[in-house]
C-alpha positions in Angstrom: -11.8 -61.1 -13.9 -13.4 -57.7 -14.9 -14.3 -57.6 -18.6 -13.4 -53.6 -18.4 -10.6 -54.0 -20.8 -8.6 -51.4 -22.7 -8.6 -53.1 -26.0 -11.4 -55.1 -27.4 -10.2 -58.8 -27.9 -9.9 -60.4 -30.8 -10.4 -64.6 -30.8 -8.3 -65.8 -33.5 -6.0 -69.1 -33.5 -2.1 -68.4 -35.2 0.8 -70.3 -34.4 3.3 -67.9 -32.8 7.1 -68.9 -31.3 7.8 -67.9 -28.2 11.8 -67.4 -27.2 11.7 -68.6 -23.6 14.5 -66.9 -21.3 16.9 -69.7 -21.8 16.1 -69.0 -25.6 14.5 -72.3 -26.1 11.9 -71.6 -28.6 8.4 -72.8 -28.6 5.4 -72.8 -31.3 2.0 -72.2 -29.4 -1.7 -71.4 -30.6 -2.9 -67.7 -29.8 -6.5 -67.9 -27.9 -7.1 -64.0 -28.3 -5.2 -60.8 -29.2 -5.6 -57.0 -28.7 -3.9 -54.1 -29.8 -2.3 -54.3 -26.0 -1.7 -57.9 -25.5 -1.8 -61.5 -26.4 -3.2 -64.8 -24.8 -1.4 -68.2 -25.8 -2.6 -71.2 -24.9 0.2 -73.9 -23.0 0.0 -77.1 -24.4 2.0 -78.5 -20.7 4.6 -75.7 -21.2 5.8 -74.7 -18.0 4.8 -70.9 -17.8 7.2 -68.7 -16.6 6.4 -66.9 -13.4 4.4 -63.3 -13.4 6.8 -60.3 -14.9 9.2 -62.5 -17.0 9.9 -61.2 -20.3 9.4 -63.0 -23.6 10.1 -62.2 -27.6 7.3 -63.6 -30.2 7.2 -63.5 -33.4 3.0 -64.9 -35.5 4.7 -67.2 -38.0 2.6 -66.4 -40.8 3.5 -64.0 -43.3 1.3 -60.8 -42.7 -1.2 -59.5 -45.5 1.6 -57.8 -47.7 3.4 -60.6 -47.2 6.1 -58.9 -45.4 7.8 -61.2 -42.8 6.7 -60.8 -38.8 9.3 -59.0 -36.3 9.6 -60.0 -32.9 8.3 -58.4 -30.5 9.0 -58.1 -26.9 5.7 -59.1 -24.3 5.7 -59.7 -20.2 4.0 -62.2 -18.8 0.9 -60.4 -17.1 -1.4 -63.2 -16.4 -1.4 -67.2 -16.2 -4.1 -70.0 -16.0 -4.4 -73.3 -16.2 -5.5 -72.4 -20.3 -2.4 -70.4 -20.5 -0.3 -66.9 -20.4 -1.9 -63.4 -20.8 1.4 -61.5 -22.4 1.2 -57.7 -22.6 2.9 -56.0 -25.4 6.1 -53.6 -24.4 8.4 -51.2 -25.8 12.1 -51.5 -26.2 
């Protein structure tokens, strides 16, 4: 994989839920974030296939303290480590 990346990569490990497209939700650990993007790691979750879209939401309060909103991501990438999800709009 090229390492010419858009946004610089941040490592850092936060519990984030994932709404699955049967709305099942999940809790997994972040492996790396950018302002474009996210990578979770699996922990045996099936991944859904290439394009799917998800909804997160970090469940830790933010630095004011103000609550996390969901936002919506596609799956962009997958492993056997996990999901590369890309931040979209709307």
């Amino acid at each position: 994989m090229s390492e010419d990346r858009k946004f610089f990569r941040f490592g850092v490990a936060v519990d984030v839920e994932v709404e699955l497209p049967d709305g099942e939700i999940r809790v997994l650990k972040t492996h790396n974030l950018s302002e474009g993007g996210i990578f979770l790691s699996v922990d045996g979750l099936l991944i859904p296939p290439i394009d799917t879209e998800l909804k997160v939401k970090i469940k830790q309060p933010l630095g004011d303290g103000e609550e996390p909103s969901q936002i919506k991501v596609v799956v962009r990438h997958t492993s056997g480590l996990g999901m590369g999800l890309e931040f979209i709009d709307s």
